[in-house]
C-alpha positions, 0 to 999 in steps of 0.5 A: 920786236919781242922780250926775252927773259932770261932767268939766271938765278932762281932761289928760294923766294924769288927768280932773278932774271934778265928782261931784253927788248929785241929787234926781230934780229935779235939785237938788244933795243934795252934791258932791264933786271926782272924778278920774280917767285920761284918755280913751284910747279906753275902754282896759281900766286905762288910760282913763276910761269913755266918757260916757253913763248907767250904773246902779250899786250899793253894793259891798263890794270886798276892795280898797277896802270900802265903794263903788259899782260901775258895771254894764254900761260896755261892754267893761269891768268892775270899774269902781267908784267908790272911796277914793284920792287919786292918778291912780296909784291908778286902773284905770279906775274913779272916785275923789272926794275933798272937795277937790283938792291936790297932796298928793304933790307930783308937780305931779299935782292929787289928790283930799283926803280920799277916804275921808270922801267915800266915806263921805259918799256911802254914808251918802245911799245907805243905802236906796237899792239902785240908783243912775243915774249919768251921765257927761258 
């Protein structure tokens, strides 16, 4: 298995973008709606991490639980994959939800149910100890 994100609407606050779970052949196990900030130059709780291949691995983080965290993005850490439903809820790392909506009514787009795709996620990725994650 691996994740492909695939961002398709990169705006001033945010980066909306596809998050696929793939077999090896490519084929789609599911998806879900990712968000996250925009490219500001790989900037440390401000920007997006650059394009590229990144491996990562299931984390149980004291601020979110259950998540994924990506490992060597240059010149950051932290970086996880993780429950939230707003562009404000983001340090850098990558949120998904199982829709988009503006749920808070900030004319911001918003990832919905955050917590059941993460969730959902998790439950493909129970014997699998290391995942590729490409970011395009």
């Amino acid at each position: 298995m691996k994740i492909l994100i695939d961002r398709y609407s990169p705006e001033l606050k945010q980066s909306i973008g596809k998050f696929y779970l793939l077999e090896d052949n490519n084929s789609v196990i599911d998806s879900w709606d990712s968000l996250e900030l925009p490219w500001l130059n790989n900037q440390k709780y401000i920007s997006c991490i650059p394009k590229g291949s990144y491996k990562a691995k299931k984390h149980n983080s004291p601020n979110f639980g259950e998540c994924l965290w990506i490992q060597d993005v240059p010149n950051r850490s932290e970086i996880l994959v993780h429950k939230g439903n707003y562009y404000t809820d983001i340090l850098g790392c990558v949120l998904i939800g199982t829709g988009l909506s503006d749920i808070n009514k900030d004319g911001e787009i918003d990832v919905v149910s955050s917590k059941t795709a993460i969730g959902e996620l998790l439950s493909y990725l129970k014997e699998v100890d290391g995942i590729m994650i490409e970011i395009k």
